[in-house]
MARBA-3410 file (N, C-alpha, C, O; in Angstrom, 1 decimal):
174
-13.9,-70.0,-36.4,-15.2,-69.5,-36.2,-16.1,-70.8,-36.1,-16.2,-71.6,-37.0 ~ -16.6,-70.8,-35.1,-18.0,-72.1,-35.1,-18.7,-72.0,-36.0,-18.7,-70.9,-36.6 ~ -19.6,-72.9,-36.3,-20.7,-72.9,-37.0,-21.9,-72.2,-37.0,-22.5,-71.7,-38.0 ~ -22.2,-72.2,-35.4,-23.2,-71.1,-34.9,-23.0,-70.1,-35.3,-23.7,-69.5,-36.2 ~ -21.8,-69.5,-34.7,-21.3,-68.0,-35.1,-21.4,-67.6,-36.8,-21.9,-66.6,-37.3
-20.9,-68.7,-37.6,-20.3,-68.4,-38.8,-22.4,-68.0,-39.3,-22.9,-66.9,-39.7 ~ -23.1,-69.1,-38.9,-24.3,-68.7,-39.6,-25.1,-67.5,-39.3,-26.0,-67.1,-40.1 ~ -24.8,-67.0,-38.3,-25.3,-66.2,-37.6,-24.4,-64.9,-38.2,-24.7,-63.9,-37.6 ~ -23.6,-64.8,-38.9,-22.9,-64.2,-39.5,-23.4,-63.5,-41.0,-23.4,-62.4,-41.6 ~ -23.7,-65.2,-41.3,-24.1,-65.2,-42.7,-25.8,-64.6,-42.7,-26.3,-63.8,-43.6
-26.3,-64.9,-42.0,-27.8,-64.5,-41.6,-28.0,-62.9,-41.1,-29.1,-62.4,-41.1 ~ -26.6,-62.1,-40.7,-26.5,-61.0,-40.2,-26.4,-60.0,-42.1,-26.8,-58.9,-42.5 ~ -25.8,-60.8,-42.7,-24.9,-60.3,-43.9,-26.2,-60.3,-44.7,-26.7,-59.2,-45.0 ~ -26.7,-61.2,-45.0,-28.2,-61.5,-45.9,-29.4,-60.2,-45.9,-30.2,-59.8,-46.7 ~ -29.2,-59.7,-44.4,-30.5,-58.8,-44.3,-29.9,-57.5,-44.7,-30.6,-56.5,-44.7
-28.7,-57.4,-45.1,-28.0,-55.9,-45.2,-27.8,-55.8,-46.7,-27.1,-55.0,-47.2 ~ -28.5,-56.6,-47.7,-28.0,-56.6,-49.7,-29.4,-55.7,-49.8,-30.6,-55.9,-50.0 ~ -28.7,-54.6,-49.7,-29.7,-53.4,-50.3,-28.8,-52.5,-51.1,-27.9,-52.0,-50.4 ~ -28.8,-52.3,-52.1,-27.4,-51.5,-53.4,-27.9,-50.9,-53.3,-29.1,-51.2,-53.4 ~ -27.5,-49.5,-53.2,-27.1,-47.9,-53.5,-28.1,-47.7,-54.3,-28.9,-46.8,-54.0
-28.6,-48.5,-55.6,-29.7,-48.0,-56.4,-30.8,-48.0,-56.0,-31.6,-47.1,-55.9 ~ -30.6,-49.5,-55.5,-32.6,-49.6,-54.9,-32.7,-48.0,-53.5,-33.6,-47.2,-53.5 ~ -31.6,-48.1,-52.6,-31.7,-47.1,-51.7,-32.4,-45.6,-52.5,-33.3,-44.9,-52.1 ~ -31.6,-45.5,-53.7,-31.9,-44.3,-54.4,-33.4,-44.3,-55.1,-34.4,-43.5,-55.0 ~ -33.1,-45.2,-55.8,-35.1,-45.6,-56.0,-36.2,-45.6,-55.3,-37.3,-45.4,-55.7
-35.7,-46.1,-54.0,-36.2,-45.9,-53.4,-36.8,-44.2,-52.6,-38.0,-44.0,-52.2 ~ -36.2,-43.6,-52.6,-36.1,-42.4,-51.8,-36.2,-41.4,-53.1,-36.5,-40.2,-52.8 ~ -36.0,-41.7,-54.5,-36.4,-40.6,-55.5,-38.6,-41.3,-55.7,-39.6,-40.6,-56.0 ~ -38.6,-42.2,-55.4,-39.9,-42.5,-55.4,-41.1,-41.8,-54.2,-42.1,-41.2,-54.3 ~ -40.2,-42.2,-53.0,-40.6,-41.8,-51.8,-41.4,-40.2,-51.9,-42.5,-39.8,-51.7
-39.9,-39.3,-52.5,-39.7,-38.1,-52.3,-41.0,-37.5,-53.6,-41.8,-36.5,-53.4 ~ -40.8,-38.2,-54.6,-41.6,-37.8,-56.0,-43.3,-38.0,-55.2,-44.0,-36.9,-55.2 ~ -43.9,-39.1,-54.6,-45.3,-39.3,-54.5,-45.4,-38.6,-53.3,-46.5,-38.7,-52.8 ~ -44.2,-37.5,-52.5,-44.8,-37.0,-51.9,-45.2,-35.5,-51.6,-45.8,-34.8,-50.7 ~ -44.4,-35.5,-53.5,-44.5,-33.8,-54.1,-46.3,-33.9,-54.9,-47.1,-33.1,-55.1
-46.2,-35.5,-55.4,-47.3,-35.2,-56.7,-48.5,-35.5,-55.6,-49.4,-34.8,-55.5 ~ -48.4,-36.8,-54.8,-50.1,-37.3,-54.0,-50.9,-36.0,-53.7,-52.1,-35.8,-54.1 ~ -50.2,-35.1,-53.1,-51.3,-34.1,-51.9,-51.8,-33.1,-53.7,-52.8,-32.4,-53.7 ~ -51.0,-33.1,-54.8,-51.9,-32.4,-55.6,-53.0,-32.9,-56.2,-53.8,-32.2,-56.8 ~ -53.1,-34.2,-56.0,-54.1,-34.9,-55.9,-55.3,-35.1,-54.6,-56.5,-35.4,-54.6
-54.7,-35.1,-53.9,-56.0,-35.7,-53.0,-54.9,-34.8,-51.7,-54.1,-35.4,-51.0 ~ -55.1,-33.4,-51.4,-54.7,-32.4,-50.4,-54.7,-33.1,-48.7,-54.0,-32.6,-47.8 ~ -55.6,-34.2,-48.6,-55.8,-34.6,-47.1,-53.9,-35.9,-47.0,-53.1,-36.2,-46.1 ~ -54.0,-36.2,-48.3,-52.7,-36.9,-48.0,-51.4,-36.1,-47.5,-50.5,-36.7,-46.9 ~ -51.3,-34.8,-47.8,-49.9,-33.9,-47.4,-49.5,-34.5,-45.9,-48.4,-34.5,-45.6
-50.9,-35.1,-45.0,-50.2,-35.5,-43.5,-49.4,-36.4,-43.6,-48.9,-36.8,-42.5 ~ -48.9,-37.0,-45.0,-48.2,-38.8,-44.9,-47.0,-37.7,-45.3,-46.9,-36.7,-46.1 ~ -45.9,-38.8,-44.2,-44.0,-38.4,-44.4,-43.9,-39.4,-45.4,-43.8,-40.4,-44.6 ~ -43.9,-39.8,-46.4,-43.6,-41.1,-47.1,-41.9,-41.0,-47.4,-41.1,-41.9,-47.8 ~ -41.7,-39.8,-47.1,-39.5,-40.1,-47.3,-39.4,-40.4,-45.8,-38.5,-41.2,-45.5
-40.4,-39.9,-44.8,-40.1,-41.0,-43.5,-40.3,-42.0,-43.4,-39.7,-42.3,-42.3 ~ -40.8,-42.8,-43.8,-41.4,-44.3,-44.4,-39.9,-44.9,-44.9,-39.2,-45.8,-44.4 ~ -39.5,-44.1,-45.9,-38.4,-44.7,-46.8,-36.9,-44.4,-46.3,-35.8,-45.0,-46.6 ~ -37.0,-43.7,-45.7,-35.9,-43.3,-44.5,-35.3,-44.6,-43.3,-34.2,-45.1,-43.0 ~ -36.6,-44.7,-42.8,-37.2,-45.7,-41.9,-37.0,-47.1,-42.3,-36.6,-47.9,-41.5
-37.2,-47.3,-43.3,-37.3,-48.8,-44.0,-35.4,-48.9,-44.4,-34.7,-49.9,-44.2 ~ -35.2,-48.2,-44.7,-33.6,-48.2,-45.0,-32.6,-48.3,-43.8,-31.6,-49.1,-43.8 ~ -32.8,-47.6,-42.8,-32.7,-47.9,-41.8,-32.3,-49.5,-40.9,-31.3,-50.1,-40.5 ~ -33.5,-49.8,-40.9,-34.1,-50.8,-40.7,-33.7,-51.9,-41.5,-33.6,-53.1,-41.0 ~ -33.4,-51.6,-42.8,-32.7,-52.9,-43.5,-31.0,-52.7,-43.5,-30.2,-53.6,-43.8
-30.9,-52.0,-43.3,-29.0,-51.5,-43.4,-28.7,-52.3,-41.5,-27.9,-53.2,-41.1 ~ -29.6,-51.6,-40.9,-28.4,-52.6,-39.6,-27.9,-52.1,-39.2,-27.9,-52.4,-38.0 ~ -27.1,-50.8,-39.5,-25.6,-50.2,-39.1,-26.0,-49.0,-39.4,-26.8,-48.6,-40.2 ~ -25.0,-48.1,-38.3,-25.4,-47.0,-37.7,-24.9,-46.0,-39.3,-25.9,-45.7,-39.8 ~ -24.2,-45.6,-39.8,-23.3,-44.9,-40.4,-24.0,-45.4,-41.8,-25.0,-44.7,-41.9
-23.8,-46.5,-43.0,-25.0,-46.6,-44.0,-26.2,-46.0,-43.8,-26.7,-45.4,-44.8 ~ -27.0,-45.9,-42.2,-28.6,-45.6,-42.2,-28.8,-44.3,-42.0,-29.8,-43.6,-42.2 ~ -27.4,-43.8,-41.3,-27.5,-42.1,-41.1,-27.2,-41.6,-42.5,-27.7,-40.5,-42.7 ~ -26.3,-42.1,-43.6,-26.0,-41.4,-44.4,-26.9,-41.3,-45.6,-26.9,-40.3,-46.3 ~ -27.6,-42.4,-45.8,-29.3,-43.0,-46.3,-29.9,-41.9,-46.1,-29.9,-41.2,-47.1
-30.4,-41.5,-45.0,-31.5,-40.7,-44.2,-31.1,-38.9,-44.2,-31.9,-38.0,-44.4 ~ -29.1,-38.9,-44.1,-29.3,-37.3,-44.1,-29.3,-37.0,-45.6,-29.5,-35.8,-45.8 ~ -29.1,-37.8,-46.7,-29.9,-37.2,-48.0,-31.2,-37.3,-48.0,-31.7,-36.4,-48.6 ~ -31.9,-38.0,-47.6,-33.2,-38.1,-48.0,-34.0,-36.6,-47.1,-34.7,-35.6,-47.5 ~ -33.5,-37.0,-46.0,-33.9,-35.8,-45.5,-33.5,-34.2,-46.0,-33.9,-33.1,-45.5
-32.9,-34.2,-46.7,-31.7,-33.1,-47.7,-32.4,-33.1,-48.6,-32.5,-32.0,-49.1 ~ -33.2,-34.0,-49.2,-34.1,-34.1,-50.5,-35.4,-33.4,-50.1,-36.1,-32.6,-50.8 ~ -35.6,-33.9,-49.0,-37.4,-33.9,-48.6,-37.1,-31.8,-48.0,-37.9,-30.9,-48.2 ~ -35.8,-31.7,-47.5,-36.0,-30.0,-47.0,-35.9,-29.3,-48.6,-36.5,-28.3,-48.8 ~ -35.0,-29.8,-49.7,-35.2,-29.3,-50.6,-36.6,-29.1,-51.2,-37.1,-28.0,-51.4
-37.3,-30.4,-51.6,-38.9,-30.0,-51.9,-40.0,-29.5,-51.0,-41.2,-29.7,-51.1 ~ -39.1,-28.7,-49.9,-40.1,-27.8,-49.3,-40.4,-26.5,-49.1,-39.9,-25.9,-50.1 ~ -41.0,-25.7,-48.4,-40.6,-24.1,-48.3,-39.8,-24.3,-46.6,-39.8,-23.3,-46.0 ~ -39.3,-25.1,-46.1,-39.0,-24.8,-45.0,-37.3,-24.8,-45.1,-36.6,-24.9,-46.2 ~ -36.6,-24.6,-43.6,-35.2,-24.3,-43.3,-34.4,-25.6,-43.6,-34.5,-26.7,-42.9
-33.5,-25.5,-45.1,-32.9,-26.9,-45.3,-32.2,-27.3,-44.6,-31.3,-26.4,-44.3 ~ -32.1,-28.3,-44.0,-30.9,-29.1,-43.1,-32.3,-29.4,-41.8,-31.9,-29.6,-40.7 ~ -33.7,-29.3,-42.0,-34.4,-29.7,-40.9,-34.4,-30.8,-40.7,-34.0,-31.2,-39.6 ~ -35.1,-32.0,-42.0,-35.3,-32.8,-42.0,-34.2,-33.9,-42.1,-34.4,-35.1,-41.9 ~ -32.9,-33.1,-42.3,-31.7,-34.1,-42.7,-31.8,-34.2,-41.0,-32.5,-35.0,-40.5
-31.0,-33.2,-40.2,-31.0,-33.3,-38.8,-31.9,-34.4,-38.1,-31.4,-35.3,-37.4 ~ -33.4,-34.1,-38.3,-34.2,-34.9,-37.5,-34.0,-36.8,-38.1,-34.0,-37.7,-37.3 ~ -33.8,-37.2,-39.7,-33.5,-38.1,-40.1,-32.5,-39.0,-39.4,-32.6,-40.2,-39.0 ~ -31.4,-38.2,-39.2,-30.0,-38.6,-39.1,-30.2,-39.4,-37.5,-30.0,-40.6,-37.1 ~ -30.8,-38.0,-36.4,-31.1,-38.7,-35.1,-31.9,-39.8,-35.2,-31.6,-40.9,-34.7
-33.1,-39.6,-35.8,-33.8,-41.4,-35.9,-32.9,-42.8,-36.8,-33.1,-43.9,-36.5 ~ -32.2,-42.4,-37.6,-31.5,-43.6,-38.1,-30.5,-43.7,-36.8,-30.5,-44.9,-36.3 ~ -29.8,-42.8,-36.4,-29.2,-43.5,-35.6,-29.9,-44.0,-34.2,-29.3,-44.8,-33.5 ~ -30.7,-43.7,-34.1,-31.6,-44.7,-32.5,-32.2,-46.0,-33.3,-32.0,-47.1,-32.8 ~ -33.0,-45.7,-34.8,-33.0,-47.1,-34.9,-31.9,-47.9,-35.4,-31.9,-49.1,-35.2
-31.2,-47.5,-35.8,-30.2,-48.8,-36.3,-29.5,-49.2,-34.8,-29.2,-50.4,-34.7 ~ -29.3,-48.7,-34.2,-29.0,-48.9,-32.9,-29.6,-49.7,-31.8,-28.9,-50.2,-30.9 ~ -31.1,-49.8,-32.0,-32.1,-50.3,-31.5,-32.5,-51.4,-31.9,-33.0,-52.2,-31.1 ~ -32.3,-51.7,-33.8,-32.7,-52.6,-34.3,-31.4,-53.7,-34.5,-31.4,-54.6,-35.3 ~ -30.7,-53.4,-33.9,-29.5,-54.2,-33.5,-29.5,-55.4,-32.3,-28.8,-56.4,-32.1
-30.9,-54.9,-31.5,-31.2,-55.3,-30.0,-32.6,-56.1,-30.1,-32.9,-57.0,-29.4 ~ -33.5,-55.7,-31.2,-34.8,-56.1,-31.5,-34.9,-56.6,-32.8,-34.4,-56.2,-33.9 ~ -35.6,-57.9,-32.5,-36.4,-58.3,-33.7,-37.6,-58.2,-34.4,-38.8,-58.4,-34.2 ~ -36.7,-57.6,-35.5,-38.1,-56.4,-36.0,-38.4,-57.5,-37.4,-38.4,-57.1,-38.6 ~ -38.7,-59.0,-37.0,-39.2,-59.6,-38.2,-40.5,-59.7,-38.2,-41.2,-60.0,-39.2
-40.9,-59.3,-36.5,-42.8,-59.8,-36.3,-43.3,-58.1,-36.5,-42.8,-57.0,-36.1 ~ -44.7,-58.4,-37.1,-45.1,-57.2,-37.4,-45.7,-56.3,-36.2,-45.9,-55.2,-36.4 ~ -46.0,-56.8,-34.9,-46.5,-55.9,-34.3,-44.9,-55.2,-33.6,-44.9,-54.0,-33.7 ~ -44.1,-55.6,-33.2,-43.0,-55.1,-33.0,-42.4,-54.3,-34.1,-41.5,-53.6,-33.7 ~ -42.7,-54.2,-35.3,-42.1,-53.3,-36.5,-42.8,-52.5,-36.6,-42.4,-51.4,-37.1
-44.2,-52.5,-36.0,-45.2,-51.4,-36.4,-44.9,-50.6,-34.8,-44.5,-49.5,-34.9 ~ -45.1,-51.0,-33.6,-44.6,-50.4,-32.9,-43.6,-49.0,-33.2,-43.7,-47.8,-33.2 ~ -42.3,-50.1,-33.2,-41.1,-49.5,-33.4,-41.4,-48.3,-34.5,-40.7,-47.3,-34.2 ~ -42.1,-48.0,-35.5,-42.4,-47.2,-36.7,-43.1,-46.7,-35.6,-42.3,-46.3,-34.8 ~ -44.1,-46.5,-35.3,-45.0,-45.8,-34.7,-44.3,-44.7,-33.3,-44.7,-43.5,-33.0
-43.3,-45.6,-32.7,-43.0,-44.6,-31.7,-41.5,-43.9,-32.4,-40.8,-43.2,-31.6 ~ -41.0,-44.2,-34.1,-40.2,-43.3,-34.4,-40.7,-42.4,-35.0,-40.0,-41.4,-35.3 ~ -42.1,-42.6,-35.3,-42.5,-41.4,-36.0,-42.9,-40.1,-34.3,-42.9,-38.9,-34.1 ~ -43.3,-41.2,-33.5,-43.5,-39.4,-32.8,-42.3,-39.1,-31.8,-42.2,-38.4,-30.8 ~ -41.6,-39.7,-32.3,-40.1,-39.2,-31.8,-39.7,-38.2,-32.8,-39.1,-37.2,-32.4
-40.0,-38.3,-34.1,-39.8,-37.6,-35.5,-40.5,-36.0,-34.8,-40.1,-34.9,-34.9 ~ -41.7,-36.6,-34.3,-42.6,-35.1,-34.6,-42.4,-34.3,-33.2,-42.8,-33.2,-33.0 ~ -41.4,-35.1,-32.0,-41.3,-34.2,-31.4,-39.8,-33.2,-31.4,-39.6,-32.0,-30.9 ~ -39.1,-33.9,-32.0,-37.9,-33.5,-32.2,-37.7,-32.5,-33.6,-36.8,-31.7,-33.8 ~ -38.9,-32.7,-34.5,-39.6,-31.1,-35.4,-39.9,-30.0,-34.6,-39.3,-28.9,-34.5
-41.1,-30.6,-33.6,-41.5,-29.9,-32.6,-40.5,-28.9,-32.0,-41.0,-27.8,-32.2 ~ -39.2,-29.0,-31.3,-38.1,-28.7,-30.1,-37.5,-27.9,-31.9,-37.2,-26.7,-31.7 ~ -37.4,-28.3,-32.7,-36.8,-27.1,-33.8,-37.5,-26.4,-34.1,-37.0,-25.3,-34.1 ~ -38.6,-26.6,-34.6,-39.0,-25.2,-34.7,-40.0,-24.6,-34.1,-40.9,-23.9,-34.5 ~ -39.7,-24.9,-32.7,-40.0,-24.0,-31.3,-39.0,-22.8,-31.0,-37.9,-22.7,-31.5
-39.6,-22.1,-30.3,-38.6,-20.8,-29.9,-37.1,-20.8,-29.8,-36.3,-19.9,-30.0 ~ -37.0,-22.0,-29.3,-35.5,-21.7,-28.7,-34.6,-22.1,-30.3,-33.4,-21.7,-30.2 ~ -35.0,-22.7,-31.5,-33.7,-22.5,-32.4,-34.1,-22.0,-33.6,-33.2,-21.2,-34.0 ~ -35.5,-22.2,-34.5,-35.9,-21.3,-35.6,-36.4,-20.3,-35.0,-35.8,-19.2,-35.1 ~ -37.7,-20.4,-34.4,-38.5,-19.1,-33.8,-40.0,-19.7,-34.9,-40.7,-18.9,-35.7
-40.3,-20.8,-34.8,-41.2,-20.7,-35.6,-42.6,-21.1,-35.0,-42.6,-21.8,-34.0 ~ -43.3,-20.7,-35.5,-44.4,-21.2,-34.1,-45.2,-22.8,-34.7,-45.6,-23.1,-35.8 ~ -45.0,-23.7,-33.1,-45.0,-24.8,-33.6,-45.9,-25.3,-32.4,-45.6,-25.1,-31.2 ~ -46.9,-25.9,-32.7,-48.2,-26.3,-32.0,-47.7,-28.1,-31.3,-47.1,-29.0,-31.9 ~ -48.4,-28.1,-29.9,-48.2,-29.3,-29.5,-49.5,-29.9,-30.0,-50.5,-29.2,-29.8
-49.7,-30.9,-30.6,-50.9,-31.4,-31.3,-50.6,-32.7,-31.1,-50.0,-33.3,-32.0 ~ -50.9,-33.5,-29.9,-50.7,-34.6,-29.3,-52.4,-35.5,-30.1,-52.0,-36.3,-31.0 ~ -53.2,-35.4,-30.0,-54.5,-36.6,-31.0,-53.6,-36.2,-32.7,-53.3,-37.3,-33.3 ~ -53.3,-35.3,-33.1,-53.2,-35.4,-34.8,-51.4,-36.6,-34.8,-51.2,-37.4,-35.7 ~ -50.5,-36.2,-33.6,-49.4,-37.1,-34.2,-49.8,-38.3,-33.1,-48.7,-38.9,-32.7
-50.8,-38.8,-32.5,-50.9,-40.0,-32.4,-51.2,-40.8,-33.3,-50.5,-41.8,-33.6 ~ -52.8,-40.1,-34.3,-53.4,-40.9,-35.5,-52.4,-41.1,-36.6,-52.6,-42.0,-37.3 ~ -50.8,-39.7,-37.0,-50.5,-40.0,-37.6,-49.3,-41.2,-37.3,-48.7,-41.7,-38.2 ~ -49.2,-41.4,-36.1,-48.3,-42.2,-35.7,-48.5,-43.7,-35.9,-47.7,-44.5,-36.3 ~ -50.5,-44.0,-35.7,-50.8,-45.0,-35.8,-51.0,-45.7,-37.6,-50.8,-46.9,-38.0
-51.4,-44.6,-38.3,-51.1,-44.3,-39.5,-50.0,-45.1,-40.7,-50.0,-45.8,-41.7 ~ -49.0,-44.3,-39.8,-47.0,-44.6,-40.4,-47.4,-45.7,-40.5,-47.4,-46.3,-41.6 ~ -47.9,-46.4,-38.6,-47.3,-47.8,-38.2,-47.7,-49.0,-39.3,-47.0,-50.1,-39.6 ~ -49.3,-48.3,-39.8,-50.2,-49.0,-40.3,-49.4,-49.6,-42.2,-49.3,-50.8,-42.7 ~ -49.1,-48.4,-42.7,-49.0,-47.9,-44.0,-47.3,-48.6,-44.0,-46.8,-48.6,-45.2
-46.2,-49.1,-43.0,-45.5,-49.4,-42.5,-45.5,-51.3,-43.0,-44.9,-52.0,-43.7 ~ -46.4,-51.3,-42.3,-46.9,-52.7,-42.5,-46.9,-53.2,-43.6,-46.3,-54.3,-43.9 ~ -47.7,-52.5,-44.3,-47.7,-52.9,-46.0,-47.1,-52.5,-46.5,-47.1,-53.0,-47.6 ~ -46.2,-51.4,-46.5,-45.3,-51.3,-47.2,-43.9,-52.0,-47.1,-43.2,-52.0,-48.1 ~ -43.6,-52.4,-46.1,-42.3,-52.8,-45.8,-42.1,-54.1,-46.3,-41.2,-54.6,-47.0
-43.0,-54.5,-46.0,-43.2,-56.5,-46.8,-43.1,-56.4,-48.5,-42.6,-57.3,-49.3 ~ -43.3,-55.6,-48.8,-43.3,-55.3,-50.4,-41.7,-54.9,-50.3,-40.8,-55.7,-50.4 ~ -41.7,-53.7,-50.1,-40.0,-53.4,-50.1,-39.0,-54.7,-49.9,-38.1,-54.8,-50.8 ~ -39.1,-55.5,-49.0,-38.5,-57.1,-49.2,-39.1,-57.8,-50.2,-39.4,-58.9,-49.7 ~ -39.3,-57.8,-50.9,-39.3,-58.4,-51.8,-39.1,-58.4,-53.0,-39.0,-59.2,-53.9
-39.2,-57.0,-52.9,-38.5,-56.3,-54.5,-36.8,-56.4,-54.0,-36.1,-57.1,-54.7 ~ -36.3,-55.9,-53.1,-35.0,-56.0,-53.0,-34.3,-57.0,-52.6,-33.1,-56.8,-52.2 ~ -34.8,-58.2,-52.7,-34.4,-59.6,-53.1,-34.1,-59.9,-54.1,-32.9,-60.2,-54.4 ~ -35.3,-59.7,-54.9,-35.6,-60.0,-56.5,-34.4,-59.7,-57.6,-34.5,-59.9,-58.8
END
């Protein structure tokens, strides 16, 4: 192995030291502020924050199979603390880990306007792929196209993405 190669190896391996706990800490945190916030302050219920943490996992794993398997618990956690059909959110999870770890394989997601992007257009990939479930054709649920409410919250994620994600590196260094 060259040099080049070998470091570029070692540089591939460095962005992937995320242990099972922080993943879990991460995603029991996620999931908890997003049961207790909205009893506090009802306008926050619009924030996915296990999509945030789904996303960020994702994004630090690299690999398709760790980020799907990350995401279909979290998402398994997030249909559990809800009233809706469980296995929604694992499903829609699993498809966004695998387009981004897939994606982020191809892109350099160390500059922030490309990370916020990328967050931004997986969240309304998120909301349309809710959307197409629980539309007629597989729950029967009635499900509104609301194109201004998942832009702002798209811009939102991207925002809250930002600041959150630079923190998350740094604790899972530490």
């Amino acid at each position: 192995m060259s040099a080049p190669s070998l470091a570029k190896t070692l540089e591939f391996a460095r962005r992937r030291d995320i242990s099972p706990w922080f993943a879990f800490g991460l995603a029991v945190v996620a999931l908890g502020l997003q049961v207790f916030l909205p009893t506090l302050v009802p306008m926050l219920s619009a924030l996915n924050l296990p999509f945030l943490a789904a996303f960020y996992l994702v994004l630090a794993y690299r690999q398709v199979i760790p980020g799907m398997v990350a995401c279909l618990m979290i998402g398994w956690a997030q249909d559990g603390s809800t009233h809706g059909p469980v296995g929604v959110y694992g499903l829609v999870y699993v498809a966004l880990a695998y387009l981004g770890a897939t994606a982020g394989q191809f892109f350099k997601l160390e500059f922030a306007m490309v990370t916020g992007i990328f967050v931004a257009l997986a969240y309304w990939l998120h909301e349309l792929i809710l959307f197409a479930i629980r539309g007629d054709f597989l729950l029967g649920q009635p499900a509104q196209w609301e194109l201004g409410a998942w832009s702002a919250l798209a811009g939102v994620h991207a925002g809250l993405a930002l600041v959150i994600y630079p923190v998350l590196d740094r604790w899972r260094r530490d």
